[in-house]
N, C-alpha and C positions, 0 to 999 in steps of 0.2 A: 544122582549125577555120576557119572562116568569117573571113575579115577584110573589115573595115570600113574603106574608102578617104576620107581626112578630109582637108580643104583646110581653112587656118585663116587668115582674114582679121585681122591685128591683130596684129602682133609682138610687141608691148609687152605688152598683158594676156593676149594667145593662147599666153605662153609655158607656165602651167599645164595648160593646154590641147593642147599639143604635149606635155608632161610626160607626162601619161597618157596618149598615143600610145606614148611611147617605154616607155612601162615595162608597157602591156597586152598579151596574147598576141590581143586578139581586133578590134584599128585598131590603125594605121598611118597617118602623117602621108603627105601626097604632093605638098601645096603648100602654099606663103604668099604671104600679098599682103599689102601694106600701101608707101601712099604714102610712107614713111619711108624712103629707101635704106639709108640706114646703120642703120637696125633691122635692115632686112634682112640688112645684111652680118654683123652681131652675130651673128644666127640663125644664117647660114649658118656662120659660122667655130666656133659653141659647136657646132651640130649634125654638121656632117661627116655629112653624106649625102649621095650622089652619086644618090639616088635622090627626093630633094625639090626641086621647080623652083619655081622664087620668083621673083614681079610685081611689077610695082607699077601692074598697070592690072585692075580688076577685072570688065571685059569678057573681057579674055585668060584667066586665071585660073575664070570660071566656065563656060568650055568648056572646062574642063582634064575630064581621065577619075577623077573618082572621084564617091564614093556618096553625100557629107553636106559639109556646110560648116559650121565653128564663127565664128559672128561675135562678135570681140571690140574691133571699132574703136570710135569714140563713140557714147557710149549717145543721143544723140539722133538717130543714125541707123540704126538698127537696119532697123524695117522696111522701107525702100527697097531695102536689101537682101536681108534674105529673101525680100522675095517675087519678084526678081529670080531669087534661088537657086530658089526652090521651083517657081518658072515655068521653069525649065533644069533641073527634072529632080533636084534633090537636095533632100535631108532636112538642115533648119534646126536646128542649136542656136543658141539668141541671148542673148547674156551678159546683162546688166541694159541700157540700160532696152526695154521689147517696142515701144513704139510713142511718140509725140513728139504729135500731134494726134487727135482723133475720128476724122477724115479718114483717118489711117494705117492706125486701130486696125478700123475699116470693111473697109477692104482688103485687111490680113494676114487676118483672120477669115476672107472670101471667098477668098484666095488659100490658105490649107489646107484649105478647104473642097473646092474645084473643082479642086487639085492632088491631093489624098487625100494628101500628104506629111506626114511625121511634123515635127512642130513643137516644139522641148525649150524652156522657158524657163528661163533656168541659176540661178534666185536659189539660189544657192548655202547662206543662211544659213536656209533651210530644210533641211537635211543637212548642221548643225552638231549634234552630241552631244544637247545637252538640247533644242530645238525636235523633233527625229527621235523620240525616245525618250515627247515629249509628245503627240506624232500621234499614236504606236502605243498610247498608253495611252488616250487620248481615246479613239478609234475604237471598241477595248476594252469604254468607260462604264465606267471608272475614275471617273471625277468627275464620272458623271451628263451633261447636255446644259452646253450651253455660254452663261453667264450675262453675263461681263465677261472681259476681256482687257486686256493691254497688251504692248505691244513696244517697244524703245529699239536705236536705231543714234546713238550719239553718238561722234561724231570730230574733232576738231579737228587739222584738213587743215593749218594754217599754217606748219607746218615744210617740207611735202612738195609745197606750191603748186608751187615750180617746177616740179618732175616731172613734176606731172603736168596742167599747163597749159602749157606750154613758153612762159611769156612770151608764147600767142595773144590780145588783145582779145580776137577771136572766140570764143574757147575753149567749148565747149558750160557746163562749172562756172562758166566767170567770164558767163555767160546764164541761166542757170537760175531758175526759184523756187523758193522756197522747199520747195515738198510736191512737186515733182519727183522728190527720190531717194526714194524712199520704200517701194520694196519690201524694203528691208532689216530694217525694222521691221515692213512689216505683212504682208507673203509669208510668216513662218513662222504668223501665226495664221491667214491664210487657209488654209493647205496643213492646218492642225493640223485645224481643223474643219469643212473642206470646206465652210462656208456662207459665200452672194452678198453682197456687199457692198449695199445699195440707197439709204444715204443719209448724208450728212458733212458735218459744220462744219472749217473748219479755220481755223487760226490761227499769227501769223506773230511770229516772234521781231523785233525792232526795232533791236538793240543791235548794229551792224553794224560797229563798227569796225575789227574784226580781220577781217572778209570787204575792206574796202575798202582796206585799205593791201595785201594779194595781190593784189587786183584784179578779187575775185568783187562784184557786183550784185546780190545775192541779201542775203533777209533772214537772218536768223543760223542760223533753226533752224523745221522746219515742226510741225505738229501738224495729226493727221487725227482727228476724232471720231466715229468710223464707227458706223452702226447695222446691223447683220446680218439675213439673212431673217428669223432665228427672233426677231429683239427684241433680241437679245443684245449688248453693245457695246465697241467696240475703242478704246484710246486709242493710237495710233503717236505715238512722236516721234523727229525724225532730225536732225542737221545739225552744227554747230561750236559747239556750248557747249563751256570750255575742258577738261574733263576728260571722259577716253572710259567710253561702257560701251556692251556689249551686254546683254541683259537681256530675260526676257520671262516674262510672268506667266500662267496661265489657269484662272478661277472656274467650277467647274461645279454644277451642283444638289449634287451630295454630294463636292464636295471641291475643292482647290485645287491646281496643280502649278507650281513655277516655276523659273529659274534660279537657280545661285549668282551673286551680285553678284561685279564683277573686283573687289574690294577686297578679296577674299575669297581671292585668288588664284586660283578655279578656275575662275569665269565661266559659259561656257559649257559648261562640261567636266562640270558635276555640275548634277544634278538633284533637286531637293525635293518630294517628295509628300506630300499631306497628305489625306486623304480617310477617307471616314466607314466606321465598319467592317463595312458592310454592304454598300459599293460595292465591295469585291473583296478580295485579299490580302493588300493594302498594310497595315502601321497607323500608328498617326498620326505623321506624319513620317519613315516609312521614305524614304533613299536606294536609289535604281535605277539599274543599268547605262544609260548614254546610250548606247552604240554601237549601231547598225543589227545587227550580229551575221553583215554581211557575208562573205564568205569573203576580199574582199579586204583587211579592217580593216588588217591589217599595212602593207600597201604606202599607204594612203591616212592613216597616221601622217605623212610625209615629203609631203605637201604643206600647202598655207595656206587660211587660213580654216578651222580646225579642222577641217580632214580633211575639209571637202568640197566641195571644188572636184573632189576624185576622185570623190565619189560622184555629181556632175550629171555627168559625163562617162561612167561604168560607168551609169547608167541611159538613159541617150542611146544610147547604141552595143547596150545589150542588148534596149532596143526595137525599134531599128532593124531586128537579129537575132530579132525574133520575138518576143522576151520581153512580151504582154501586162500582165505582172503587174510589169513594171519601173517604177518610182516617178517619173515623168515627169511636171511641169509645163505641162500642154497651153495651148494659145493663150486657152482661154477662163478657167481659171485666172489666168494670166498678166496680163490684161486685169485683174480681177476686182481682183487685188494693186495695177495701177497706177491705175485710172481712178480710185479714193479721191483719190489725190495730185492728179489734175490737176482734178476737182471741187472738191476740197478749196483749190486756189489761186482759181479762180471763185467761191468764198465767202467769201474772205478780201477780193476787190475788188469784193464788194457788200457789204461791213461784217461779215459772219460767217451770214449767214442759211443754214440748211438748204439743198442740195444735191440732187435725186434722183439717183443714178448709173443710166447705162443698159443693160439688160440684151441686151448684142450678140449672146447666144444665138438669141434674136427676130430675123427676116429684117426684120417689120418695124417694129423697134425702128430699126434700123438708115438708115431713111433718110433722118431729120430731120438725120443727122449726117455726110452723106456728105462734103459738101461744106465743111466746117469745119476750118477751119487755123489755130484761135487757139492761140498761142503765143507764146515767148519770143525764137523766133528767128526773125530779122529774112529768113532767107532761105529759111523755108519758111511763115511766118506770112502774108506778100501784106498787102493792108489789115489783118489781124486777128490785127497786132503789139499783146501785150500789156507793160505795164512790166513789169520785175523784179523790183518790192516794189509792196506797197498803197498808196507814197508814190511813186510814181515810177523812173524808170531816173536810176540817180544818174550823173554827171561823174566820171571818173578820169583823172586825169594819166597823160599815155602813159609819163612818165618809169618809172611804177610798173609795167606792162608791161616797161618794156625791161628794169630791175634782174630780175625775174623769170626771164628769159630770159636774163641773164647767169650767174644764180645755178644754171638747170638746165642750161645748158654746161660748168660745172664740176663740175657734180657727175656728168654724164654721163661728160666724160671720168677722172674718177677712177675710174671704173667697167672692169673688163677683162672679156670675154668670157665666160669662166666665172662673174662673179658675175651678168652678164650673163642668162644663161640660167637661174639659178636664182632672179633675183628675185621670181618669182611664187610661188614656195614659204617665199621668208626673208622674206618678209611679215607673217606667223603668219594673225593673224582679220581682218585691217585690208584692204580691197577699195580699192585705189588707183587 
């Protein structure tokens, strides 16, 4: 069999990533890079391969000899690096987030274009149980076309700040806005119904208190109001309200499908259909199998994010090998799930007005936007640094910072090796 040569940038969240290296018959890990030494040495000590060479300069690293790169470092730099990769010659998987500015999202598009390289974008909670199960029934006309939606990614980060902000000011989370993360909510209904995003209000949570004692900038929680080609409309909402759910609903002409709510115990794991008895087999309220029906379901039990974190990586590696028919997130997808979010923050700091999103399919959609770098961060924004909330980038005491960074030193080193290497699996559905 064919194996698939995989370099994985990002120790920390790339350990999932290497996971299914280690346990697939069809890739093989062969490097790591990440500016973290002591990530590194973690890796190297839990992995024991004498056949994976590990950097920490990602010049070195992508003239290394294999086929694909998984980037899993800060999601606000993703594509500097792909398309770095994809201009050396290798096929891009890119963990959450695809692009950071207009400008980027310009780029990458043209850079898969004029590469002809394969492009995966990993939003993983679109090949969770019940969003998978709702694609393939949608597709189907199970529930008729597609009317109203909603999606929810709610987390409340504030235990697990250190971790994963390491006490940086800088830190991409303690920068962000609010409708930034936002393909976790609204990436499974785009993937569900394959229709363009083209227009969004959004709106921003205020109640910031528990963002600003960790040290995050950002308003509490975003909201995108998206209206789809066909009329159809999405309500996403993501962020730290204090109690988690993931969750996702979708309305169609003859019928309704949605998740179990976590209060429910099953969440994501089970699926409710409800549709009319002329739209197919179903009747009213019939439960349906959520698994994909994979041949590798067994092995994709034993990781996080309900089992699929395995399955963007088995669709990655079997495109790569040919597989047309492999369930891949291509760049203009990708695009489609973020650009809501960062629209959706440009309507929040002109009062909430309507949004058009642009369609980068069009070459010449594309060049009003080339040169656009508004953002949140200070070091790729230039003049067209935006605040952090509709009120401004608020003041934090450094002290708040430093306690953070003492709190993820401790909790780092209680950590030994082997829990080390499986923490992207003991996770369960939580994306850290």
């Amino acid at each position: 069999m064919e194996i698939v040569r995989i370099g994985v940038m990002g120790a920390y969240r790339g350990t999932s990533m290497i996971n299914y290296c280690e346990s697939a018959d069809n890739a093989k890990v062969v490097a790591i890079c990440d500016k973290w030494r002591e990530g590194l040495e973690r890796q190297k000590a839990a992995l024991n391969d004498p056949d994976i060479t590990y950097y920490t300069d990602f010049e070195d690293f992508i003239q290394h000899d294999m086929d694909a790169v998984v980037l899993a470092n800060y999601a606000n730099e993703h594509a500097p690096f792909a398309i770095r990769a994809m201009r050396a010659g290798k096929h891009v998987f890119s963990e959450v987030l695809p692009v950071q500015t207009m400008k980027e999202a310009v780029e990458l598009i043209e850079t898969v274009e004029e590469t002809g390289k394969i492009y995966a974008y990993g939003e993983n909670y679109c090949y969770m149980p019940a969003p998978c199960a709702m694609r393939r029934l949608y597709r189907q006309g199970k529930i008729g076309e597609f009317e109203y939606g909603e999606g929810e990614y709610i987390h409340n980060c504030e235990s697990i700040w250190p971790s994963i902000t390491y006490g940086e000011e800088d830190h991409w989370r303690n920068n962000m806005y609010s409708t930034f993360y936002c393909t976790h909510s609204l990436g499974p209904l785009i993937h569900i119904t394959g229709l363009r995003p083209v227009s969004v209000i959004g709106l921003e949570g205020t109640k910031t208190e528990r963002n600003l004692r960790t040290g995050s900038k950002s308003g509490a929680f975003g909201i995108e109001l998206v209206t789809l080609e066909n009329g159809g409309i999405v309500k996403s909402i993501h962020g730290g309200l204090y109690k988690n759910s993931i969750w996702y609903t979708v309305y169609g002409s003859h019928g309704r499908m949605e998740s179990a709510r976590e209060d429910a115990g099953e969440g994501v794991e089970r699926l409710f259909v409800n549709a009319d008895e002329y739209s197919g087999e179903y009747a009213s309220r019939a439960v349906v199998s959520c698994r994909p029906g994979e041949e590798g379901e067994k092995d994709s039990a034993a990781f996080g994010h309900g089992g699929s974190d395995y399955y963007t990586m088995l669709n990655f590696v079997r495109r790569i090998l040919g597989d047309a028919d492999a369930d891949v997130i291509d760049v203009y997808e990708a695009l489609d799930m973020f650009l809501p979010g960062l629209f959706a923050y440009r309507s929040i700091l002109a009062g909430g007005i309507p949004m058009q999103i642009p369609d980068l399919r069009r070459k010449e959609e594309r060049e009003k936007w080339r040169g656009d770098t508004a953002c949140t961060d200070p070091k790729t924004a230039g003049d067209a640094l935006l605040p952090t909330t509709s009120r401004g980038t608020p003041a934090i005491d450094p002290a708040v910072y430093e306690k953070m960074r003492r709190l993820w030193i401790a909790d780092l080193e209680g950590r030994d090796e082997h829990s080390y290497a499986n923490l992207a699996m003991t996770q369960g559905r939580r994306k850290e």
